[in-house]
C-alpha positions in Angstrom: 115.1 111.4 174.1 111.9 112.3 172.8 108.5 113.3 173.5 104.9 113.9 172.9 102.8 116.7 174.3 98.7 116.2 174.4 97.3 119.4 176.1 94.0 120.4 177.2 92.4 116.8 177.8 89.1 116.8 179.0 89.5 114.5 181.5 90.9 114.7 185.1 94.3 114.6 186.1 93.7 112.5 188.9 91.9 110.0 186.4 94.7 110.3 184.0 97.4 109.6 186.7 95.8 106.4 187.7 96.9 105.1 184.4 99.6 106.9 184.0 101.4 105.1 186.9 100.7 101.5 185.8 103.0 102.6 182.4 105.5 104.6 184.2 109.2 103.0 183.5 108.3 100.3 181.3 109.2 99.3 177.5 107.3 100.9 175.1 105.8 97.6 173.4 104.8 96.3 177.3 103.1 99.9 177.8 101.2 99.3 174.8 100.0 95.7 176.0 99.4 96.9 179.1 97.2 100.1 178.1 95.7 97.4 175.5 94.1 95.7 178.4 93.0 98.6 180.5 89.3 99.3 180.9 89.9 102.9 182.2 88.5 105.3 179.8 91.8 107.1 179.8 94.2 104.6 178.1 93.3 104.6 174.8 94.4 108.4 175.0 97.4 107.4 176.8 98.2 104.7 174.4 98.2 107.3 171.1 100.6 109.8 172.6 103.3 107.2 174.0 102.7 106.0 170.4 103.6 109.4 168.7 106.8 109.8 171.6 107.8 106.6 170.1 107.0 107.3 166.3 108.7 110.9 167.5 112.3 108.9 169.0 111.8 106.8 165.2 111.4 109.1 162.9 113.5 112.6 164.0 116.2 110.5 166.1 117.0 107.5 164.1 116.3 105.4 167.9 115.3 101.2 168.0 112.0 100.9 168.7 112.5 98.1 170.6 114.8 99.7 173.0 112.1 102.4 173.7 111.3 103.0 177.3 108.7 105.4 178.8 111.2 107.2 181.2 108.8 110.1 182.1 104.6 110.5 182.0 103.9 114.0 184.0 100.4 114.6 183.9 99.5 118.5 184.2 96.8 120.4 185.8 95.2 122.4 182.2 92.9 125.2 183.0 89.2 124.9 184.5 85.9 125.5 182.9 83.6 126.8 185.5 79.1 125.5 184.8 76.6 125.9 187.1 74.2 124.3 188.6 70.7 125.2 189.5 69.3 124.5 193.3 66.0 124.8 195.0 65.4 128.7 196.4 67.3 130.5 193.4 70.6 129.0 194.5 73.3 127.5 192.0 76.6 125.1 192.5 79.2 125.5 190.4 80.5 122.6 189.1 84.0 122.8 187.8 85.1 121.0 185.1 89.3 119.8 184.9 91.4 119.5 182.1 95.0 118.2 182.0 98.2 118.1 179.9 100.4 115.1 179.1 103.7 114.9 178.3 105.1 111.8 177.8 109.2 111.4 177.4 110.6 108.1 175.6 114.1 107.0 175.8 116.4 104.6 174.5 117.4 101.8 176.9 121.1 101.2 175.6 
């Protein structure tokens, strides 16, 4: 078992989930093709730190990379930053702007 840990993303978690999900429980090669094919802005991001759970599982545990398998993707809520907005009669919105972890965990299948 190993991981990868990518914190303070400036992205969404709900954004990040939607991709997250598509991955979740598959091979590591497949996860790659599939993230290879997504359009969503997050899978590129997704696709480097599967990589470096897989390099990770490689490299410190001595695992077969093609028995990898994503067994976990938990995508975090990070912290918020808080801009605002201006509006007609001196108002302001706030507009509040999400970040989120990863933390991807790689095992071997056999």
């Amino acid at each position: 078992m190993a991981k990868a840990v990518l914190r303070d993303l400036r992205m969404t978690p709900l954004k990040v989930r939607r991709v997250a999900n598509l991955v979740k429980g598959k091979p590591v090669v497949e996860a790659q093709n599939i993230l290879l094919l997504d359009t969503h802005i997050a899978s590129p991001i997704l696709s480097k730190v599967i990589k470096s759970a897989a390099a990770n599982a490689v490299n410190n545990e001595g695992a077969d990379e093609d028995k990898l398998m994503v067994s976990t993707i938990m995508i975090d809520k990070g912290k918020s930053l808080k801009r605002y907005l201006p509006r007609s009669r001196g108002r302001a919105d706030t507009i509040v702007k999400r970040m989120s972890h990863i933390t991807v965990i790689v095992e071997e299948k056999g």
